[in-house]
C-alpha positions in Angstrom: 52.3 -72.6 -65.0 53.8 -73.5 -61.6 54.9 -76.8 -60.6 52.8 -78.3 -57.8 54.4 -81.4 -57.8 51.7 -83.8 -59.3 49.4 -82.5 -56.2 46.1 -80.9 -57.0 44.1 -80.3 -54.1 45.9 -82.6 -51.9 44.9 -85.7 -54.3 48.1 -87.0 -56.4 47.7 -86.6 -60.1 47.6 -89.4 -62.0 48.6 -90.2 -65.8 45.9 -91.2 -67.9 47.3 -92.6 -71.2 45.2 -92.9 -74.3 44.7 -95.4 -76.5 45.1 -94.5 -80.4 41.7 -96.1 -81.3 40.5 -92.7 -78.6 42.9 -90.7 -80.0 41.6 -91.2 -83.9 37.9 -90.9 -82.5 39.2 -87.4 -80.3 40.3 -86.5 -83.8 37.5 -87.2 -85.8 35.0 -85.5 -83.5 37.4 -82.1 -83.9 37.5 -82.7 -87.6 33.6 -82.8 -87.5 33.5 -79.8 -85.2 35.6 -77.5 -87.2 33.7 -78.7 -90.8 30.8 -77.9 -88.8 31.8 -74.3 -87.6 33.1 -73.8 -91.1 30.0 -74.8 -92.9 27.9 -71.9 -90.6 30.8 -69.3 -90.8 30.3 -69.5 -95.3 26.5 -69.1 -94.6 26.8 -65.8 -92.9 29.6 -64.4 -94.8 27.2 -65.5 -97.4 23.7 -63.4 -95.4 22.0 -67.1 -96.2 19.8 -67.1 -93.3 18.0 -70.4 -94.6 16.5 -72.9 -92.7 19.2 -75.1 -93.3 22.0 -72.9 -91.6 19.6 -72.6 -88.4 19.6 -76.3 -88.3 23.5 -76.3 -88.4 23.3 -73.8 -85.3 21.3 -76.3 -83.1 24.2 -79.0 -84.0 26.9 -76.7 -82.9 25.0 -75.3 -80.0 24.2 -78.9 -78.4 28.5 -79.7 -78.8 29.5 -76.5 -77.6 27.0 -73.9 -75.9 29.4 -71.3 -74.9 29.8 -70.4 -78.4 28.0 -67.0 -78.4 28.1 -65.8 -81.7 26.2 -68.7 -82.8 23.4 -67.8 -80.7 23.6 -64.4 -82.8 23.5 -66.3 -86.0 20.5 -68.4 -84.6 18.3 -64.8 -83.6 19.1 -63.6 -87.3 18.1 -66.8 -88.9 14.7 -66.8 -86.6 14.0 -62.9 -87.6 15.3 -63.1 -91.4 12.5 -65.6 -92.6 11.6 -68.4 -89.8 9.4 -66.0 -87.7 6.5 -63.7 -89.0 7.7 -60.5 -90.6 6.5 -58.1 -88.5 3.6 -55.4 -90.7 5.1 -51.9 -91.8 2.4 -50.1 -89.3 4.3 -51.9 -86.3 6.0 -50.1 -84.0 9.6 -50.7 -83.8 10.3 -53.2 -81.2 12.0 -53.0 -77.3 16.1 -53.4 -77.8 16.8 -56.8 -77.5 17.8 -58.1 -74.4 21.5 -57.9 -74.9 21.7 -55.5 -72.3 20.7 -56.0 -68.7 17.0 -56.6 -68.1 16.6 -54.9 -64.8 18.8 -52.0 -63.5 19.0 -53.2 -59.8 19.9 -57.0 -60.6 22.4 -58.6 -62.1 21.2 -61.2 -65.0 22.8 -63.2 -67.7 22.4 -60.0 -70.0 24.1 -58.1 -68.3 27.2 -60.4 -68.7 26.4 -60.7 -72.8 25.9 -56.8 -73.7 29.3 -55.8 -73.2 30.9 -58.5 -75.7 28.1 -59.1 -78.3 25.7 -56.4 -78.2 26.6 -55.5 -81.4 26.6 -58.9 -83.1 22.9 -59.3 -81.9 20.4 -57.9 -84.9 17.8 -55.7 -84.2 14.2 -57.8 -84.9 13.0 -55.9 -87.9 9.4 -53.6 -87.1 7.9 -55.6 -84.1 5.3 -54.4 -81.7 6.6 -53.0 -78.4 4.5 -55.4 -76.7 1.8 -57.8 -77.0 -1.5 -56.6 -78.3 -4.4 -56.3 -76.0 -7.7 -57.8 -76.4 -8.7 -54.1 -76.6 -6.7 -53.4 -79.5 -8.1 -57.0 -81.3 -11.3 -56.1 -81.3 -10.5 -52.6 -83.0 -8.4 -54.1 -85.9 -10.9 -57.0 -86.2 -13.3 -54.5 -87.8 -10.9 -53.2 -90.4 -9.2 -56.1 -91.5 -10.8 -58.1 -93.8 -11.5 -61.9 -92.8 -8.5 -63.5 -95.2 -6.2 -61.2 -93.4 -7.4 -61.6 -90.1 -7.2 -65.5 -90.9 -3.6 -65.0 -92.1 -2.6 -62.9 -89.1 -4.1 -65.7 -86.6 -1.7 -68.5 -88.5 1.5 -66.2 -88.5 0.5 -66.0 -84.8 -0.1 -69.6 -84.4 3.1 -70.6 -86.3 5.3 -68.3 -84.2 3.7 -69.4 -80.9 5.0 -72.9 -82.2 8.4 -71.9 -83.2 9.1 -70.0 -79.9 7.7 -72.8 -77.8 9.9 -74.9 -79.6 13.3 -72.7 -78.9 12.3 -72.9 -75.1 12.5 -76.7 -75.5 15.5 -76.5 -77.7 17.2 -74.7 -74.8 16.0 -77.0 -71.7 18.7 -80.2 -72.4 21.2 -77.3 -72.7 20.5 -75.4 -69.7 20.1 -79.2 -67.8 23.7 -80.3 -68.8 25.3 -76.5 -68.4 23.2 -74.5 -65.9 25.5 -71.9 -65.5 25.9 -70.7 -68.7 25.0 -67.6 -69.2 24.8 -67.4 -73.4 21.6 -70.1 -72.9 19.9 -68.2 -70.3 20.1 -64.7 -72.2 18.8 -66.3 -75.6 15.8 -67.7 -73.9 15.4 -64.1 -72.4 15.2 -62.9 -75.8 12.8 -65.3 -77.2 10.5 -64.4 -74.1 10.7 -61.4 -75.2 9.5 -62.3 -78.7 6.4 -64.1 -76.8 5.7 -60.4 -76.1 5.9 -58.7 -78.6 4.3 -61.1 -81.1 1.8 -62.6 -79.4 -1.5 -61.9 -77.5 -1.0 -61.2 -73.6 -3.2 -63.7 -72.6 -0.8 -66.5 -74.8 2.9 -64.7 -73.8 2.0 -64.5 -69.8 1.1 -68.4 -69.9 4.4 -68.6 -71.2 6.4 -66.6 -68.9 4.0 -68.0 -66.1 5.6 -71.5 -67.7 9.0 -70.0 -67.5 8.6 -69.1 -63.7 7.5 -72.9 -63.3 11.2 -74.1 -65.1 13.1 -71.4 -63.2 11.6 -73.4 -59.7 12.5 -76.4 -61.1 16.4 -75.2 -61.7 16.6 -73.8 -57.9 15.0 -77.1 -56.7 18.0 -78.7 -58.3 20.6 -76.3 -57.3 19.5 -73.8 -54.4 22.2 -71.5 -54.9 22.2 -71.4 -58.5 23.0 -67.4 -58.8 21.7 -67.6 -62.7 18.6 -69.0 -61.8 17.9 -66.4 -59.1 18.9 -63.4 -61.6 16.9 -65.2 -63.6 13.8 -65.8 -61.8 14.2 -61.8 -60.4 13.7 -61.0 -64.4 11.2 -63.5 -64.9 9.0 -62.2 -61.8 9.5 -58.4 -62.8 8.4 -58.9 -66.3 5.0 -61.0 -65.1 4.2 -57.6 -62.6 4.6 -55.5 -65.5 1.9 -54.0 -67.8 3.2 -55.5 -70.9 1.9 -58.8 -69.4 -1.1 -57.3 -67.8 0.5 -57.8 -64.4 0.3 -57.1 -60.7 2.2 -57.3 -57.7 3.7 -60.9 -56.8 6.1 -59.4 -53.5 4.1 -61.4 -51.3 4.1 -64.9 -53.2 8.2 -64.2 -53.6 9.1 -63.1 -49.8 7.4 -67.0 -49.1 9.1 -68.3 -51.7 12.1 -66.5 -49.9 10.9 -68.5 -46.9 10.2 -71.9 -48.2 13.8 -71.8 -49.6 15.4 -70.6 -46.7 13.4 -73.7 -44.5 15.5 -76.2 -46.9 18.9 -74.6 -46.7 20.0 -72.2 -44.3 22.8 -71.1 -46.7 20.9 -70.3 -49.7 23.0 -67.0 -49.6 20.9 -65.5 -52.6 17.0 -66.7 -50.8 18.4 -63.8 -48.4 19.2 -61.4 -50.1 16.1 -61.9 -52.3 14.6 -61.7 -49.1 16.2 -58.5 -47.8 15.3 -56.7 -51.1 11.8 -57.1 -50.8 11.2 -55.8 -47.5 10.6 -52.3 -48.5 8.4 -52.7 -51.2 6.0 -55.7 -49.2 5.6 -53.2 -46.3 4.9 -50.3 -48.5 2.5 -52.3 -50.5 0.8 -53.8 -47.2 0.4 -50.2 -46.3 2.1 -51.3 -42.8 1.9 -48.0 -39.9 4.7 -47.9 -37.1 3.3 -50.4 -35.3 3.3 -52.9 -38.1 6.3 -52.2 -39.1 7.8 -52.6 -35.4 6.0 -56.2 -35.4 7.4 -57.1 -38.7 11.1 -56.3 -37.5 10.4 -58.2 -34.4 9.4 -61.3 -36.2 12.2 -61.1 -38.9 14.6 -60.8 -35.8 13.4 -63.8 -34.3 13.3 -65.6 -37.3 16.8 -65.1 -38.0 18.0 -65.6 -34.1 16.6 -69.1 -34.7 18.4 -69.8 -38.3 21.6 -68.4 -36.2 21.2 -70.7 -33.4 21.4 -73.5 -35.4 24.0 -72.6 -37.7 26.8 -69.5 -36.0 29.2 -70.8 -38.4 27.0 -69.6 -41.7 28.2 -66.5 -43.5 24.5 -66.1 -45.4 22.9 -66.1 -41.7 24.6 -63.1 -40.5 24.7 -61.1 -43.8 20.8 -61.0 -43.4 21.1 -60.2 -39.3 23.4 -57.7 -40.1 21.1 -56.0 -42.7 18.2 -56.3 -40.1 20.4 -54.2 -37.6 21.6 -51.9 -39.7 18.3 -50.6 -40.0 18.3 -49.9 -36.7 21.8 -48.2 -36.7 21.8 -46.4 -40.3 18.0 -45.4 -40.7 18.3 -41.8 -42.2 18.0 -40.8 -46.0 17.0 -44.3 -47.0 14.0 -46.6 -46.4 14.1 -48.8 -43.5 12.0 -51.6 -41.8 10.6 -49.1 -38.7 11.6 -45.7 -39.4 9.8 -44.6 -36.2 11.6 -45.9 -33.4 13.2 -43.8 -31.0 17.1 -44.2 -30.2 16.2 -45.4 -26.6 14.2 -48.5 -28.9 17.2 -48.4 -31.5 19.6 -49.0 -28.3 17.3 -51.8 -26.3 17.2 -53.6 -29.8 20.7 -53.9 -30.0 21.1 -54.7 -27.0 19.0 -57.5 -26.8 20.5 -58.8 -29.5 23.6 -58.3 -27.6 22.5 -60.4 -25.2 21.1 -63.3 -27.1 24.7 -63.4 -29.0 26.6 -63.8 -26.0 24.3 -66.6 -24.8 26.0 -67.9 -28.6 29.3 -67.3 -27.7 28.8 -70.1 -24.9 28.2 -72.7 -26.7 30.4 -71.8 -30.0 33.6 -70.3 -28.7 35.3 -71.0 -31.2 33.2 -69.5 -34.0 35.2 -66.0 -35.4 31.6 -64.8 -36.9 30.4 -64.6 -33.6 33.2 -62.5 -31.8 32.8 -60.3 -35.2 29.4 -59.4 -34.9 30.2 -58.7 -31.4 32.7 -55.7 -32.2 30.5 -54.9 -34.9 27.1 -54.2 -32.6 29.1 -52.8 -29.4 30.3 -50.2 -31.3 26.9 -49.6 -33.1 25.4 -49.6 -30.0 27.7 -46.4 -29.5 26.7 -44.9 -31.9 23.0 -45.1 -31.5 23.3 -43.4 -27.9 26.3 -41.0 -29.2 29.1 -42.0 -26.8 32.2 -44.0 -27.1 32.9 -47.3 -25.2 32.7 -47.3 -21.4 35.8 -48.8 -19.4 33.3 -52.1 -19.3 33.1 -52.3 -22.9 36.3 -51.8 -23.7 37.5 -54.5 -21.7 35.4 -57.4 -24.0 36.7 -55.4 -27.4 39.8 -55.7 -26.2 39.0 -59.8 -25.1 37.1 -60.4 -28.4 39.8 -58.8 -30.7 42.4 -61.1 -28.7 40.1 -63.9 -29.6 39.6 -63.2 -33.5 43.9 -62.9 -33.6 44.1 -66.2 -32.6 41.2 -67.4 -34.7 42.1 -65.3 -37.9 45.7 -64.4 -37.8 45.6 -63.8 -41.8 43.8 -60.9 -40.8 45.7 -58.8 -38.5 46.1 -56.0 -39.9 42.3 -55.9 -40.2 42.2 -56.4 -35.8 45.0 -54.0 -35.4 43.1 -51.2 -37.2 39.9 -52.2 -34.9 42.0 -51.7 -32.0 42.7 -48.6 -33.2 39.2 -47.4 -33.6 37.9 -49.0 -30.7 41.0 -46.9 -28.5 42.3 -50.0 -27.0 46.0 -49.6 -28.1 46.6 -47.9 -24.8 45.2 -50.9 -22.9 46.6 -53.7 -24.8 49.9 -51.8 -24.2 49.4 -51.9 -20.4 48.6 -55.3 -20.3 51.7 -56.0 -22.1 
């Protein structure tokens, strides 16, 4: 490792010596650790699933909840004898959620099923998903009464157990929110609520789960996990395996509220920008909705921008509302009906309004950026290059961003390039 000269940061380290009495207890506490680890290691190689070795789990787990192959060892002990064995008529249950829950988002899954996906066990015969009232009443008349009575406790008693995993994970997630081992085992006991439970039962506890997830971005708006998260959560309560419909117009104001209490909640955007399609196909929205909706969302965003021209989440979502004015064919977009006269007086417009920015915040690189960036889509929408006009504040912006960002300029040289302003620059030179 490099020498940095006792610097960290620009704050001088300093030596912290430690006493032998914290030395012996350091010791003792890795002596305790490694018995423990030892102690859970024998029980596998051992296949005792007991009780007892899922206890030792919850003591390693609270010291050290990055370890993920006890989380393994904790599903197996849960499906070898604590839970319900599932009947032989079941079907065979979904894959476990090792893998990532959703194919468009990014969860803590996704991060687990490339290194322990094959250390997870498959849950032996369980129902694909939670048994309707429907099907209830069906069975009710072929079981007999003791077995009906039986299958109601080994419903009960799972209910309990599951309920009580959630809570054994909630001190965890509090103290290492991040972590992506804790979020993925609660994922797969959800999915256990599912597939073991009644409907009505496993949505209240999803519908709970939604509730925590709030909670967790309350704390920590940006918390990535916690969005992924709450994107899973949301998708599984829409679904049919939770007798579910649409929430995309509780979550864009959710998107909203979040947004309202900080303007840099990078991921509340880009939740945002991903449910625009869907909440104006579902609202059925004609042309001239749609045109209304992109006005608003413009607006909206010009007054986030006004405020804060320094924010990097702010213009991410403006630039995703304008290129759906600039790259509108072969994929869905806000107003798909607007002519390129419309395309060209929206982007010039907001044109406008960011030079009214500049003004104030001359100094701000984001700004002569986004300049560039909407000149030259404003080309392209009327299918011309730059007149001599516009040329002429390229050229002034890019001067601008060299003295602002001179790591970058490569990056400015290459837009000079494009922009055919090397010819210029040289003449003025």
């Amino acid at each position: 490792m490099a020498d940095h000269g006792g610097v960290s940061h620009g704050v001088a380290r300093t030596s912290r010596e430690r006493t032998a009495e914290q030395k012996a207890a350091e010791a003792e506490k890795i002596t305790k650790y490694r018995e423990l680890e030892d102690e859970v290691r024998a029980a596998v190689a051992r296949k005792e699933y007991t009780p007892e070795l899922f206890q030792l789990t919850s003591k390693l787990l609270r010291i050290n909840p990055e370890y993920y192959t006890i989380w393994n060892v904790r599903r197996r002990s849960l499906i070898s004898g604590l839970l319900s064995k599932r009947s032989a008529g079941s079907s065979p249950s979904k894959e476990l959620p090792n893998s990532s829950p959703t194919a468009t988002t990014t969860t803590p899954s996704a991060a687990l099923s490339s290194s322990s996906s094959t250390a997870t066990p498959p849950a032996p015969e369980s129902a694909t998903v939670g048994r309707t009232s429907s099907e209830a009443d069906t069975s009710v008349g072929q079981i007999p009464t003791d077995d009906r009575a039986e299958t109601a406790a080994a419903e009960q008693k799972d209910l309990e157990l599951l309920r009580s995993e959630l809570g054994f994970t909630i001190p965890l997630l509090m103290k290492s929110p991040k972590c992506y081992w804790i979020w993925n085992y609660r994922l797969w006991i959800l999915q256990q609520a599912i597939e073991r439970l009644q409907i009505s039962v496993s949505r209240r506890i999803w519908e709970e789960e939604l509730g925590l997830v709030e909670k967790m971005l309350n704390k920590d708006k940006r918390n990535f996990h916690a969005w992924g998260y709450r994107r899973h959560v949301v998708m599984q309560l829409e679904s049919h395996s939770l007798g579910g419909k649409s929430m995309v117009e509780s979550e864009f104001e959710y998107t909203t509220k979040m947004i309202r209490q900080d303007l840099s909640n990078f991921s509340a955007w880009h939740r945002r920008s991903k449910l625009i399609s869907r909440l104006l196909d579902e609202r059925h929205a004609d042309d001239m909705l749609r045109k209304d909706f992109l006005n608003r969302e413009l607006n909206f965003i010009r007054e986030k921008l006004n405020v804060g021209p320094e924010d990097y989440s702010l213009w991410y979502y403006h630039q995703f509302l304008m290129l759906n004015l600039v790259s509108y064919v072969g994929h869905p977009t806000i107003a798909p009906a607007l002519t390129q006269e419309e395309r060209a007086t929206y982007i010039i417009r907001e044109l406008d309004d960011i030079k009214d920015l500049l003004e104030d915040y001359p100094d701000y690189k984001l700004i002569y950026e986004a300049l560039l960036e909407y000149t030259l889509s404003l080309c392209q929408v009327e299918r011309r290059k730059p007149d001599s006009a516009e040329k002429e504040q390229l050229a002034e912006w890019l001067e601008q961003l060299k003295k602002l960002d001179p790591m970058r300029s490569g990056r400015w040289a290459d837009l000079e390039k494009d922009c055919g302003l090397v010819e210029l620059t040289f003449g003025r030179n």
